[in-house]
Structure formats: C-alpha cells, structure tokens
PDB file with one MODEL, atoms N, CA, C and O in Angstrom:
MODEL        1
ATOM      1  N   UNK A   1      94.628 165.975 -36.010  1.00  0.00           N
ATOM      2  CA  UNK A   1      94.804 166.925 -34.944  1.00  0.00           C
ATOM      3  C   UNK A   1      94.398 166.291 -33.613  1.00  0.00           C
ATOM      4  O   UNK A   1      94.822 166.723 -32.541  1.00  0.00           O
ATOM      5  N   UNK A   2      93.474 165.141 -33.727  1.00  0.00           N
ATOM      6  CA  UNK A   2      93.042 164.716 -32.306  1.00  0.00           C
ATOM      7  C   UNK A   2      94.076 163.986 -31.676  1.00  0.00           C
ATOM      8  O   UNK A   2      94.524 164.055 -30.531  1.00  0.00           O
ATOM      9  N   UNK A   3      94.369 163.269 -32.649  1.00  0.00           N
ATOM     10  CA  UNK A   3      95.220 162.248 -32.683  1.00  0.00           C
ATOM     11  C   UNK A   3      96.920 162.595 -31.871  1.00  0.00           C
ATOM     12  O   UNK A   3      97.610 161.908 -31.117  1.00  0.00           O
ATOM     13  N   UNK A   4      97.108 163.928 -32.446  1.00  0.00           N
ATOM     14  CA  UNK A   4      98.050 165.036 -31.913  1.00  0.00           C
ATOM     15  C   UNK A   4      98.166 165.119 -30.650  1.00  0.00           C
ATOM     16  O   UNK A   4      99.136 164.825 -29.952  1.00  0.00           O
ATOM     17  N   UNK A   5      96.511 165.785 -30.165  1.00  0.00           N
ATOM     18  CA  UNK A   5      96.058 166.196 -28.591  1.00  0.00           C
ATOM     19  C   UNK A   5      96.302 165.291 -27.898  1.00  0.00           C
ATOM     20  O   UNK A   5      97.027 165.451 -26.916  1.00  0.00           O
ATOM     21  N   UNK A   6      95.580 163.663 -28.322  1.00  0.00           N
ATOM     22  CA  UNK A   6      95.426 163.348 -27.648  1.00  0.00           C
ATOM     23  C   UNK A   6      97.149 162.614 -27.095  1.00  0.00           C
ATOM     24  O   UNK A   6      97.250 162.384 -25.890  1.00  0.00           O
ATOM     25  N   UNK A   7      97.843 162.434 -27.607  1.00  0.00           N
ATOM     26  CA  UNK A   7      99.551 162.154 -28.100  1.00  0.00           C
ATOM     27  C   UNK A   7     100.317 163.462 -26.762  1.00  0.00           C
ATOM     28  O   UNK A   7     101.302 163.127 -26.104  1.00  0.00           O
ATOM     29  N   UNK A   8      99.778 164.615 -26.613  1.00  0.00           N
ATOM     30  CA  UNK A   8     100.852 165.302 -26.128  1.00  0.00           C
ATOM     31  C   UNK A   8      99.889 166.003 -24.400  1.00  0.00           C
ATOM     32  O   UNK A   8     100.386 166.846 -23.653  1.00  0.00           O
ATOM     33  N   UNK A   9      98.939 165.545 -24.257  1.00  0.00           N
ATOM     34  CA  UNK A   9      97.959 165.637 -23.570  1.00  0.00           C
ATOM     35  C   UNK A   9      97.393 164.703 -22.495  1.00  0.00           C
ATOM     36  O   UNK A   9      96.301 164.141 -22.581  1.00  0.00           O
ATOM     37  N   UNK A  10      98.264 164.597 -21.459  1.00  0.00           N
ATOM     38  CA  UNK A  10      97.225 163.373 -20.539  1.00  0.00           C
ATOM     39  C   UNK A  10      96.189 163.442 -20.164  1.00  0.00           C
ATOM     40  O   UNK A  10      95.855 164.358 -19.413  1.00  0.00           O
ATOM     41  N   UNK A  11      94.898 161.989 -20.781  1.00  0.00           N
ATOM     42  CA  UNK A  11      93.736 161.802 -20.917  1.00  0.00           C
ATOM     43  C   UNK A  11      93.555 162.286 -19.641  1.00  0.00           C
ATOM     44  O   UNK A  11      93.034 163.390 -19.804  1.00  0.00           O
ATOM     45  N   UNK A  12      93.722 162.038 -18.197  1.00  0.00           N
ATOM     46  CA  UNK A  12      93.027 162.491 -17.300  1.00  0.00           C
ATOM     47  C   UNK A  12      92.790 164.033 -17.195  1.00  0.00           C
ATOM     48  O   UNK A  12      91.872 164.456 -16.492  1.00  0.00           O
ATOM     49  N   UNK A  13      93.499 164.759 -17.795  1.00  0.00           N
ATOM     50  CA  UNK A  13      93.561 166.222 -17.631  1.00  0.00           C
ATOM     51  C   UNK A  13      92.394 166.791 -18.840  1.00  0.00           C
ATOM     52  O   UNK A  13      92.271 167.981 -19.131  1.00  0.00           O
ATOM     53  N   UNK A  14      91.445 165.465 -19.566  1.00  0.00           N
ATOM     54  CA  UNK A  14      90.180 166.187 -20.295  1.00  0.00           C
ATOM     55  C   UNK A  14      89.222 166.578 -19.678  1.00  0.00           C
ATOM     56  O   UNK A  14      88.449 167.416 -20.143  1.00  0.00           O
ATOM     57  N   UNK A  15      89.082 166.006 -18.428  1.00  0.00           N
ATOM     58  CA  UNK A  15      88.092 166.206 -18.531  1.00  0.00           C
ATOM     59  C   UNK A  15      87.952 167.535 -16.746  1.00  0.00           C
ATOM     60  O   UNK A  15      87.017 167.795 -15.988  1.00  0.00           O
ATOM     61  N   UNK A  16      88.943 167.845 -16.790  1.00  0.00           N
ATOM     62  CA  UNK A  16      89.402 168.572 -15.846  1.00  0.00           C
ATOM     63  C   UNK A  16      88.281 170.223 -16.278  1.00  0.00           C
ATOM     64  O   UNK A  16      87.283 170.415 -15.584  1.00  0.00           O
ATOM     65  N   UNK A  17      88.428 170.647 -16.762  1.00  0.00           N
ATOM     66  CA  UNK A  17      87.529 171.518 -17.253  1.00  0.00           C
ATOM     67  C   UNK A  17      87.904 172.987 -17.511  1.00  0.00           C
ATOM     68  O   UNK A  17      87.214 173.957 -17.823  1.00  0.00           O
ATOM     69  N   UNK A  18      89.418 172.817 -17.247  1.00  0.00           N
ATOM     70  CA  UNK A  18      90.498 173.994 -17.059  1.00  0.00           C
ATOM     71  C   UNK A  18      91.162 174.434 -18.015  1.00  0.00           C
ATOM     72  O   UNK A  18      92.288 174.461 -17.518  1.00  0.00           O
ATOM     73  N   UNK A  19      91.300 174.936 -19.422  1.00  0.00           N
ATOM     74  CA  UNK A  19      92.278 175.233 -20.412  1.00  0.00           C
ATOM     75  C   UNK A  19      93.494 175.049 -20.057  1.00  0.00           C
ATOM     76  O   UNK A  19      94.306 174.351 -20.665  1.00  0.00           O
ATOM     77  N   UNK A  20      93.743 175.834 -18.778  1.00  0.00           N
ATOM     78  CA  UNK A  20      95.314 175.969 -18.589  1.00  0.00           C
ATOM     79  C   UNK A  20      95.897 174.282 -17.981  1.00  0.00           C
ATOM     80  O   UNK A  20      97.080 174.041 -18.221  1.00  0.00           O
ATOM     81  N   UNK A  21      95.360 173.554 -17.484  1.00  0.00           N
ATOM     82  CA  UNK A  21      95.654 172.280 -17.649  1.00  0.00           C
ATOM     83  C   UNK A  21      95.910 171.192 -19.068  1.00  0.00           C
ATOM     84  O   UNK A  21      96.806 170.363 -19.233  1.00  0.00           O
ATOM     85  N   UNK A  22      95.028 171.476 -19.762  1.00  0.00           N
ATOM     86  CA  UNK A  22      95.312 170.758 -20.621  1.00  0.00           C
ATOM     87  C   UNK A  22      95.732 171.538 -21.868  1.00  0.00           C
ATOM     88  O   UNK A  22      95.055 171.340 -22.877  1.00  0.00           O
ATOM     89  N   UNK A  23      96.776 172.416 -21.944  1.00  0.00           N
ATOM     90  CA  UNK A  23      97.221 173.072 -22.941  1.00  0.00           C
ATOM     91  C   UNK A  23      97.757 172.683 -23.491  1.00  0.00           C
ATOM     92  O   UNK A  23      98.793 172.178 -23.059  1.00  0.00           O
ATOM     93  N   UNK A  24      97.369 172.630 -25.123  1.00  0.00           N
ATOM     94  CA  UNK A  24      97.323 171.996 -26.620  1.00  0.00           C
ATOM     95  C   UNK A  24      99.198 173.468 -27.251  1.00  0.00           C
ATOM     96  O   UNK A  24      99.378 174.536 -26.666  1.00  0.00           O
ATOM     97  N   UNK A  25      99.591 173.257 -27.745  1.00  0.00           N
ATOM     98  CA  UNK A  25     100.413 174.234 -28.261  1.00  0.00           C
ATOM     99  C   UNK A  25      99.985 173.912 -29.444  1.00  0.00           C
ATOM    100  O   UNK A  25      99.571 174.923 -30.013  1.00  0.00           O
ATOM    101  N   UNK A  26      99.871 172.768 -30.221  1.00  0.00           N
ATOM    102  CA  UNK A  26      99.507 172.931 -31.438  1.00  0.00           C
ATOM    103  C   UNK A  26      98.313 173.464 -32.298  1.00  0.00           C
ATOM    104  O   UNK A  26      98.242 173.390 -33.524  1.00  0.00           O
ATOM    105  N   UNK A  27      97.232 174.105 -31.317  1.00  0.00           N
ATOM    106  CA  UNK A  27      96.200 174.379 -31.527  1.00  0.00           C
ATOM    107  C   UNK A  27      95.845 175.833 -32.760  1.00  0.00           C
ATOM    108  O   UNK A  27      94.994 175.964 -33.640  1.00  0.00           O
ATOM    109  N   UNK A  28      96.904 176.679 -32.290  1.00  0.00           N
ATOM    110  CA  UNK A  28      96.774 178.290 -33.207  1.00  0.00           C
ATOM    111  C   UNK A  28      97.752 177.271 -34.615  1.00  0.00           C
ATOM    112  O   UNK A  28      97.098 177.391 -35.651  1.00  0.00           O
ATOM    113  N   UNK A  29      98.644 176.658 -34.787  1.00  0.00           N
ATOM    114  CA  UNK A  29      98.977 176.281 -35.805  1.00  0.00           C
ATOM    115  C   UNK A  29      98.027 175.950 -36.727  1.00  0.00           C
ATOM    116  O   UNK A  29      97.907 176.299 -37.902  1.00  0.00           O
ATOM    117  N   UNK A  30      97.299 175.156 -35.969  1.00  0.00           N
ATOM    118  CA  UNK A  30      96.529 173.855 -36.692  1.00  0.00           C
ATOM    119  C   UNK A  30      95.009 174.861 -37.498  1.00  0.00           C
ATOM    120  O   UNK A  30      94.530 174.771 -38.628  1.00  0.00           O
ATOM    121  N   UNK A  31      94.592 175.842 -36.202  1.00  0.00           N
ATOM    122  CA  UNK A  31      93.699 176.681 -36.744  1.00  0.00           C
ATOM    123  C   UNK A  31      93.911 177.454 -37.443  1.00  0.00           C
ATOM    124  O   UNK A  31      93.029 177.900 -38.178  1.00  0.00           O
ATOM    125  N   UNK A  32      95.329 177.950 -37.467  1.00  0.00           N
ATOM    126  CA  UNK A  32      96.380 178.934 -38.562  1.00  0.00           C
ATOM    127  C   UNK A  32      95.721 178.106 -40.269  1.00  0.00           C
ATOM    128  O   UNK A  32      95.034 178.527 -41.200  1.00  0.00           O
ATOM    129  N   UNK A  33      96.248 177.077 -40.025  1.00  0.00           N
ATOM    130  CA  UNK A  33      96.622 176.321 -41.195  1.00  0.00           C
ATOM    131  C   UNK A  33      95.171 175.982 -41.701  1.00  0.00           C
ATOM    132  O   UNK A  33      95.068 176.462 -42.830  1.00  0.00           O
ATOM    133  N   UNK A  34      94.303 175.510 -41.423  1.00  0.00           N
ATOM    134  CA  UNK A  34      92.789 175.422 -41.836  1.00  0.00           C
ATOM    135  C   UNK A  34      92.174 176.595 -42.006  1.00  0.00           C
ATOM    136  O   UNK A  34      91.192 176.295 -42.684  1.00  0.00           O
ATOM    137  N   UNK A  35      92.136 178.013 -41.767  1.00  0.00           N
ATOM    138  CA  UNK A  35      91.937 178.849 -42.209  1.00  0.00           C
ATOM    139  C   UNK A  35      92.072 179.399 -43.523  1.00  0.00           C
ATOM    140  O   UNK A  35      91.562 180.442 -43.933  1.00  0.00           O
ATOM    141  N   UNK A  36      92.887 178.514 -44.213  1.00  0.00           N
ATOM    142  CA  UNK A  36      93.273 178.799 -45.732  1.00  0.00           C
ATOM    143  C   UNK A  36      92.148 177.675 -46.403  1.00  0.00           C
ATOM    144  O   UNK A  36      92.515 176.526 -46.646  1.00  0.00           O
ATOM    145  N   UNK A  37      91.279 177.957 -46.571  1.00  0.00           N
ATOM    146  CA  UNK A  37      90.869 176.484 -47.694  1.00  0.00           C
ATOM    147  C   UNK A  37      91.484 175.450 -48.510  1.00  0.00           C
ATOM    148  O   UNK A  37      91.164 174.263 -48.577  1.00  0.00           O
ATOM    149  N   UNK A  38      92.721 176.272 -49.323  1.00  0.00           N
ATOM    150  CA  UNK A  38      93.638 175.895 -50.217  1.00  0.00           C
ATOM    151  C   UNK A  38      94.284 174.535 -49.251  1.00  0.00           C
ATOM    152  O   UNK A  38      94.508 173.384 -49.627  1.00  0.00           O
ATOM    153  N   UNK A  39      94.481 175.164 -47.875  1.00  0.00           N
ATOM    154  CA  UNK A  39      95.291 173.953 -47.098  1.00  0.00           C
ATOM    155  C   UNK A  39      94.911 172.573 -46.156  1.00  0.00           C
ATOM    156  O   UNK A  39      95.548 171.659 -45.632  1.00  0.00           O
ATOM    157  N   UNK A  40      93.313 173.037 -46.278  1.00  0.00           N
ATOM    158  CA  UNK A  40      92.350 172.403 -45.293  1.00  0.00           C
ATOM    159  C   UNK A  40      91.534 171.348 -46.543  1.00  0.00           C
ATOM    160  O   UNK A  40      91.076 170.288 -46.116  1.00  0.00           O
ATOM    161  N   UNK A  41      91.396 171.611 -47.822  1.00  0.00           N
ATOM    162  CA  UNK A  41      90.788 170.552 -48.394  1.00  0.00           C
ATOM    163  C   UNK A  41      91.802 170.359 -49.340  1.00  0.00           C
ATOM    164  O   UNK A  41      92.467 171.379 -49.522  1.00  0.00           O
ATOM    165  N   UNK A  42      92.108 169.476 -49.942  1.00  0.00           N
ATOM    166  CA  UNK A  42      93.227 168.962 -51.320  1.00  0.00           C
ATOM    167  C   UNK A  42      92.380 169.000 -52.378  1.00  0.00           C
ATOM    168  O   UNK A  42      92.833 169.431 -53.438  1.00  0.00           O
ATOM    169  N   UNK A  43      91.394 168.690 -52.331  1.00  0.00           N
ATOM    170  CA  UNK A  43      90.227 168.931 -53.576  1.00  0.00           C
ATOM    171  C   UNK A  43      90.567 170.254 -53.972  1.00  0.00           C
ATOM    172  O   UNK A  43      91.285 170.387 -54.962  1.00  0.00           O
ATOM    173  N   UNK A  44      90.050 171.534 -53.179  1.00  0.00           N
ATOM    174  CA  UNK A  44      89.846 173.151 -53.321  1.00  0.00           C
ATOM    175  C   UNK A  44      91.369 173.388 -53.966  1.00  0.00           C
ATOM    176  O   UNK A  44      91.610 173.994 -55.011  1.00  0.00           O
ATOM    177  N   UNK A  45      92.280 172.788 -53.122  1.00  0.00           N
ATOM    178  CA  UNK A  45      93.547 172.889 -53.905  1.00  0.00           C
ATOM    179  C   UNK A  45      93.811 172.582 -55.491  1.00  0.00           C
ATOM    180  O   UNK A  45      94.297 173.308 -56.357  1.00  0.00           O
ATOM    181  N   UNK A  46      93.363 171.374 -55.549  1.00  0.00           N
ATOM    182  CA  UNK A  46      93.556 171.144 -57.085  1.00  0.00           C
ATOM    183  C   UNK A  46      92.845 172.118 -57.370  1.00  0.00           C
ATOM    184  O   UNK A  46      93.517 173.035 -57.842  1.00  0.00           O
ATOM    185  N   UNK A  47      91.497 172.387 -57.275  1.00  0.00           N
ATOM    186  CA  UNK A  47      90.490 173.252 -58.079  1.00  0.00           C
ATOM    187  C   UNK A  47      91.396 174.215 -58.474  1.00  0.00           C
ATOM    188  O   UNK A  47      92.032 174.412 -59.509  1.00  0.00           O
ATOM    189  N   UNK A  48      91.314 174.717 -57.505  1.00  0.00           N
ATOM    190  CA  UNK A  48      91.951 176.222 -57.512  1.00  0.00           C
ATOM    191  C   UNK A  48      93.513 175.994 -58.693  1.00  0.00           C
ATOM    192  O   UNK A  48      93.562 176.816 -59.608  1.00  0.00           O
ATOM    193  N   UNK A  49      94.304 175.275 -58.653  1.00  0.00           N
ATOM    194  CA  UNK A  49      95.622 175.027 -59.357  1.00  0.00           C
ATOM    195  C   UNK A  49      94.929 175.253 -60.641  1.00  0.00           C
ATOM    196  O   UNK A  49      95.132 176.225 -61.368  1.00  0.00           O
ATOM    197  N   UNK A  50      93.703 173.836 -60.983  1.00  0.00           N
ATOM    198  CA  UNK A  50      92.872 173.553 -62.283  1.00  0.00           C
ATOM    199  C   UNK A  50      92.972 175.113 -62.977  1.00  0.00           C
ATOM    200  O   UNK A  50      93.594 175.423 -63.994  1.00  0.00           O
ATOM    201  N   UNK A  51      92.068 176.080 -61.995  1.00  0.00           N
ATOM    202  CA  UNK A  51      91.152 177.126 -62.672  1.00  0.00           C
ATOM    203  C   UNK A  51      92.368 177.864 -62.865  1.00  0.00           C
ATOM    204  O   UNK A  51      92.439 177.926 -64.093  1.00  0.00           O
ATOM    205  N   UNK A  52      93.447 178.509 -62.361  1.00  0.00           N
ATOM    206  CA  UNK A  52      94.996 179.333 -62.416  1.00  0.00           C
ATOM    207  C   UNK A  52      95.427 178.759 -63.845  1.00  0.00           C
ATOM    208  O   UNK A  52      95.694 179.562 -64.739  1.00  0.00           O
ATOM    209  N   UNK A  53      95.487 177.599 -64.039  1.00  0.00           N
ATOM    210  CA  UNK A  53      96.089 176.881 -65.453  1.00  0.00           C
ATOM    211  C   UNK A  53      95.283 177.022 -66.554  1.00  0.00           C
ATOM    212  O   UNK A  53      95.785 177.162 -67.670  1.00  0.00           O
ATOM    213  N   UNK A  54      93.683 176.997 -66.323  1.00  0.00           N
ATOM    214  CA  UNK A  54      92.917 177.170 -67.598  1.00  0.00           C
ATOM    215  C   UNK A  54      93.189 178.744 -68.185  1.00  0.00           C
ATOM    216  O   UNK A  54      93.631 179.094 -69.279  1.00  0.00           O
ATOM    217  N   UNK A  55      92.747 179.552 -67.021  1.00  0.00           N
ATOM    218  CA  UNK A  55      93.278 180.648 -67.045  1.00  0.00           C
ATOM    219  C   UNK A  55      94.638 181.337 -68.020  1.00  0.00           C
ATOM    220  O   UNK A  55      94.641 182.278 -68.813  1.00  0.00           O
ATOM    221  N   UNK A  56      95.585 180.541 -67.626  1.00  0.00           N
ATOM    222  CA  UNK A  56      97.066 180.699 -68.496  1.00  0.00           C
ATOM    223  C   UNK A  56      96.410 180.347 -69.690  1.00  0.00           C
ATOM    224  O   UNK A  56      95.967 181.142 -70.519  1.00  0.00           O
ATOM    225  N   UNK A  57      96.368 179.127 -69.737  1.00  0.00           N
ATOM    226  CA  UNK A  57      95.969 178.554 -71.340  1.00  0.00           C
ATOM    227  C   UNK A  57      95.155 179.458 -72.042  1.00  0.00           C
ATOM    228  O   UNK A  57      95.879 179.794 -72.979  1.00  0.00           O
ATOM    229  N   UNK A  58      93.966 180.125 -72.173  1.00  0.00           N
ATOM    230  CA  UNK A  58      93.370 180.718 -72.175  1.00  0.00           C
ATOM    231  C   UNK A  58      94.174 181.879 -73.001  1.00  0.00           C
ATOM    232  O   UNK A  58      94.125 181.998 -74.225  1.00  0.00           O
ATOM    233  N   UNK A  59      94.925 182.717 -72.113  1.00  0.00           N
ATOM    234  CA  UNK A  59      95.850 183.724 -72.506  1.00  0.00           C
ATOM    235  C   UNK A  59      96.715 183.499 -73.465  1.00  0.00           C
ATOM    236  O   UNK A  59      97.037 184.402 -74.238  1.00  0.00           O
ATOM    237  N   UNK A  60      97.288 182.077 -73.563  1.00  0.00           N
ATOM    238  CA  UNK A  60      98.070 181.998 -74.645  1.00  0.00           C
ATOM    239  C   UNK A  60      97.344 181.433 -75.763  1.00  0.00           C
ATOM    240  O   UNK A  60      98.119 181.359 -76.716  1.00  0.00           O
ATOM    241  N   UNK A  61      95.994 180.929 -76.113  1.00  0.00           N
ATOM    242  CA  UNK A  61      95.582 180.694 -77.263  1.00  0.00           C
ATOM    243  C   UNK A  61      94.877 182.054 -77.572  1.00  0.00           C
ATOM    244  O   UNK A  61      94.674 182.183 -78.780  1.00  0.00           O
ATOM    245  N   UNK A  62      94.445 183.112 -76.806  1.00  0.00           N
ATOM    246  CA  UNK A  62      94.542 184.271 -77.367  1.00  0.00           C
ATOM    247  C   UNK A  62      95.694 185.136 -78.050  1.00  0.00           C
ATOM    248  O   UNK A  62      95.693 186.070 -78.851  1.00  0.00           O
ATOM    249  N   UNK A  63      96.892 184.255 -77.235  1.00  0.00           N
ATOM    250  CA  UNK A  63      98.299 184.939 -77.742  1.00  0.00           C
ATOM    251  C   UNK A  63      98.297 184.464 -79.830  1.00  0.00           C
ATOM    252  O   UNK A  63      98.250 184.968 -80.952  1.00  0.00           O
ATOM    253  N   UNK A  64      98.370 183.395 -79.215  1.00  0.00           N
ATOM    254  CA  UNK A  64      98.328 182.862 -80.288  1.00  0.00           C
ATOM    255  C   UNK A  64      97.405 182.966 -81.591  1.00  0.00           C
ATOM    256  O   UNK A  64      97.881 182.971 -82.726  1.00  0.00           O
ATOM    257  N   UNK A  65      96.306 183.033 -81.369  1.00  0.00           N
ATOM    258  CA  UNK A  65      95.048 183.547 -82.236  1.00  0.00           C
ATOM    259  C   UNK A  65      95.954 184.768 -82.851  1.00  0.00           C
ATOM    260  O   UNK A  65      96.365 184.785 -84.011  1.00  0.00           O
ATOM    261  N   UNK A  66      96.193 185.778 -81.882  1.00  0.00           N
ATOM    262  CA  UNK A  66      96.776 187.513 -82.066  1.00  0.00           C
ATOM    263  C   UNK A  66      97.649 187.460 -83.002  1.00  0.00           C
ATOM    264  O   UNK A  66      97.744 188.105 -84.046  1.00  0.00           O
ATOM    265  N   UNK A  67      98.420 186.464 -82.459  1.00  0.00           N
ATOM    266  CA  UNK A  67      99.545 186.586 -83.682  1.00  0.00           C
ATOM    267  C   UNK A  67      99.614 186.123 -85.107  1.00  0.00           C
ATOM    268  O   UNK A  67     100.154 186.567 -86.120  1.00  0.00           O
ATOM    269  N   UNK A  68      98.683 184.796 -84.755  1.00  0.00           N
ATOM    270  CA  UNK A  68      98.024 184.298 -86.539  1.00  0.00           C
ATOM    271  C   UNK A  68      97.401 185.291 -87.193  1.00  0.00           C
ATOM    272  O   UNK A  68      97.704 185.369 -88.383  1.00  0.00           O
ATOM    273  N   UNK A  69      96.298 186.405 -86.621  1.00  0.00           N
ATOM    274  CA  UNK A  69      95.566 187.212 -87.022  1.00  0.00           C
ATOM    275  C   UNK A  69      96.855 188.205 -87.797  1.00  0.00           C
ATOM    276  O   UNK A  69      96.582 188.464 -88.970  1.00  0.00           O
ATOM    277  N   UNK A  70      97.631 188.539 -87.510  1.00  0.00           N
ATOM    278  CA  UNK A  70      98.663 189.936 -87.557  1.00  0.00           C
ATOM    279  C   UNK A  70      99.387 189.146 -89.188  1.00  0.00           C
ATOM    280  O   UNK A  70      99.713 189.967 -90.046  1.00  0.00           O
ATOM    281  N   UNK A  71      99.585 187.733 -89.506  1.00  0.00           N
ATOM    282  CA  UNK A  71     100.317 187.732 -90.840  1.00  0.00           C
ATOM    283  C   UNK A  71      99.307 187.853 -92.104  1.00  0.00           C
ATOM    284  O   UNK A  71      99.753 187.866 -93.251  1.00  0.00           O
TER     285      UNK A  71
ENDMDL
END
C-alpha cells in the first residue's frame, strides 16, 4: 500500500500537511479490504478454510458411522 501512495502521490506534497493535497484514492479500498481478516492475513485464511473442512469431514464420518449403525 505504501508502495502504491507513494507511486500515485508526489513526494513533495507529504509533507504539506493538507489531506486534500495529497489525496490517496486507494485508501477506503485498501482499508475496505483489511478489514476482513480472512483478506489481510493468508495464514487466518487457510485457518479458517482448515477449520470449514474439518468441520465437513466431521459430518460425514458421522454420516457414515449413522449409516453403518442402521444395517
């Protein structure tokens, strides 16, 4: 993201002290998008995928148990 700013942003206008001078557009995106955890760490992402899948599994070796139990 700095890398962004600093890309669409002329350095002399940092240190100006004015928002409306150095206006970022990518800024509500970027804070949009990090507001999700899921999208801001790749770790939390897998986690989160991990725990959704054990979850399934879970359900179907109960499926499965259910139905061995029933013959």
């Amino acid at each position: 993201m700095l890398d962004d700013f600093a890309a669409r942003v002329e350095s002399s206008l940092w240190t100006e002290g004015n928002a409306a001078c150095a206006a970022y557009s990518g800024l509500e995106a970027s804070l949009a998008k990090y507001q999700n955890p899921r999208e801001a760490d790749a770790l939390t992402k897998v986690q989160e995928e991990l725990d959704e899948t054990k979850i399934i599994l879970v359900i179907q070796v109960l499926q499965l148990e259910s139905s061995l139990n029933f013959f």
